[in-house]
C-alpha positions in Angstrom: -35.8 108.2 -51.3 -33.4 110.9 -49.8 -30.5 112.0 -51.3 -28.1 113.3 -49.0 -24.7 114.8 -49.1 -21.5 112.9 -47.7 -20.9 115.0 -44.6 -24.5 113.9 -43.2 -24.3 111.6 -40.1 -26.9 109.4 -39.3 -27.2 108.4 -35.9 -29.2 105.7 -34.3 -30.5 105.7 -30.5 -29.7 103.0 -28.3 -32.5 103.7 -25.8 -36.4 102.7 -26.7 -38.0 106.0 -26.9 -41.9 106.2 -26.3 -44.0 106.7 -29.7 -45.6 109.2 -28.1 -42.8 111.6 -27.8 -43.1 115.0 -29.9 -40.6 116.6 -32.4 -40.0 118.6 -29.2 -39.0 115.7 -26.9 -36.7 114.0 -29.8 -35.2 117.3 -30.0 -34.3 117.6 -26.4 -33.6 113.8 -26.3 -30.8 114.6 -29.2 -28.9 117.8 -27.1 -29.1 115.7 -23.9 -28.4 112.5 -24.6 -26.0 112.7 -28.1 -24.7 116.0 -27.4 -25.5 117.2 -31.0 -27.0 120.1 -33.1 -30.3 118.9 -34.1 -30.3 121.9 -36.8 -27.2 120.9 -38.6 -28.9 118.4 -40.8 -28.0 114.7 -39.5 -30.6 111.9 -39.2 -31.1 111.1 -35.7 -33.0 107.3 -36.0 -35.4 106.3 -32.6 -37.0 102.6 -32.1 -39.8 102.3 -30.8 -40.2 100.1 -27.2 -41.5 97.3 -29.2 -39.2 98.0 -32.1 -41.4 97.5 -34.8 -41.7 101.5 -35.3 -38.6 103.6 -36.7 -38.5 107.5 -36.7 -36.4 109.7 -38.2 -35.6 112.8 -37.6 -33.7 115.7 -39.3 -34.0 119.5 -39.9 -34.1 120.8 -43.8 -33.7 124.4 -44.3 -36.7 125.5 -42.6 -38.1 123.0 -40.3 -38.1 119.4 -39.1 -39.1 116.4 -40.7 -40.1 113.7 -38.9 -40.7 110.5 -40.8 -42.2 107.4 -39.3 -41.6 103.4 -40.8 -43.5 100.5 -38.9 -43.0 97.1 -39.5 -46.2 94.9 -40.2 -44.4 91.9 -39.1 -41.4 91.3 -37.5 -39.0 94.0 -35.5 -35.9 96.2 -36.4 -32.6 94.5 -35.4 -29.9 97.2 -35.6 -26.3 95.8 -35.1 -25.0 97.2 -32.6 -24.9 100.3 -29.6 -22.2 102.0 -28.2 -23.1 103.9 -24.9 -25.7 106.0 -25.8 -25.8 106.1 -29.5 -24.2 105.0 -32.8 -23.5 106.5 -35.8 -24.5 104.1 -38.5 -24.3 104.6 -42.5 -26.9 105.8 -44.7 -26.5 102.1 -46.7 -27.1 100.4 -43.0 -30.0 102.9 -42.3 -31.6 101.7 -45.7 -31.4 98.1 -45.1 -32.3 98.7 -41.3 -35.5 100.6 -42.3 -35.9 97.5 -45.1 -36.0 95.4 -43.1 -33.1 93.3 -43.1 -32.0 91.8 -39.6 -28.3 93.9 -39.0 -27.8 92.3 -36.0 -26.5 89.1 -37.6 -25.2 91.1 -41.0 -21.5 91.9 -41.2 -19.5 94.4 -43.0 -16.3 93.4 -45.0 -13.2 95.2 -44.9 -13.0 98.3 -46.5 -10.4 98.4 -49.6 -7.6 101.0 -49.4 -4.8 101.8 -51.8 -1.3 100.1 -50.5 1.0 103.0 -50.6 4.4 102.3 -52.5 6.8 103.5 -50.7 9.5 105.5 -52.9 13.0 103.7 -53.1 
């Protein structure tokens, strides 16, 4: 299990990416299409064609880690894509990599404070 501070992203690709792609590919697949940093320490999450393979990637400190989760049975069902990527939370990354079928889950409101105003 990873623990990771707030201010790390995790971003999922919308794309299928070949299993056969390298750290090096992923990387240059993250500048080109998401337009980010691969060194400043977000997940970046790719499917697989037949989405029953997950990978993710992220640098720590010194190097890359590139972890890889397949699916015995069944397929990963993310919940949705925006045009070339979404940024997803580390709770929805955990039950995607689970197992759990996102595409059909839904998030309740988020609570926030009512401000009183002063009279």
């Amino acid at each position: 299990m990873l623990s990771l501070p707030s201010s790390t992203l995790v971003f999922l690709a919308r794309d299928r990416v070949d299993g056969r792609k390298g750290l090096d590919s992923l990387v240059a697949l993250i500048r080109l299409q998401f337009g980010r940093d691969p060194l400043h320490g977000h997940l970046f999450v790719f499917l697989s064609r037949r989405a029953d393979r997950a990978r993710v990637l992220f640098w720590d400190r010194n190097g890359y880690v590139l972890t890889l989760k397949r699916l015995e049975r069944g397929t990963f069902k993310p919940s949705r894509f925006d045009a070339t990527h979404t940024e997803i939370g580390y709770d929805e990354l955990l039950a995607l990599l689970g197992g759990l079928d996102m595409s059909v889950a839904r998030r309740r409101p988020a609570w926030s404070p009512r401000l009183i105003s002063p009279r």
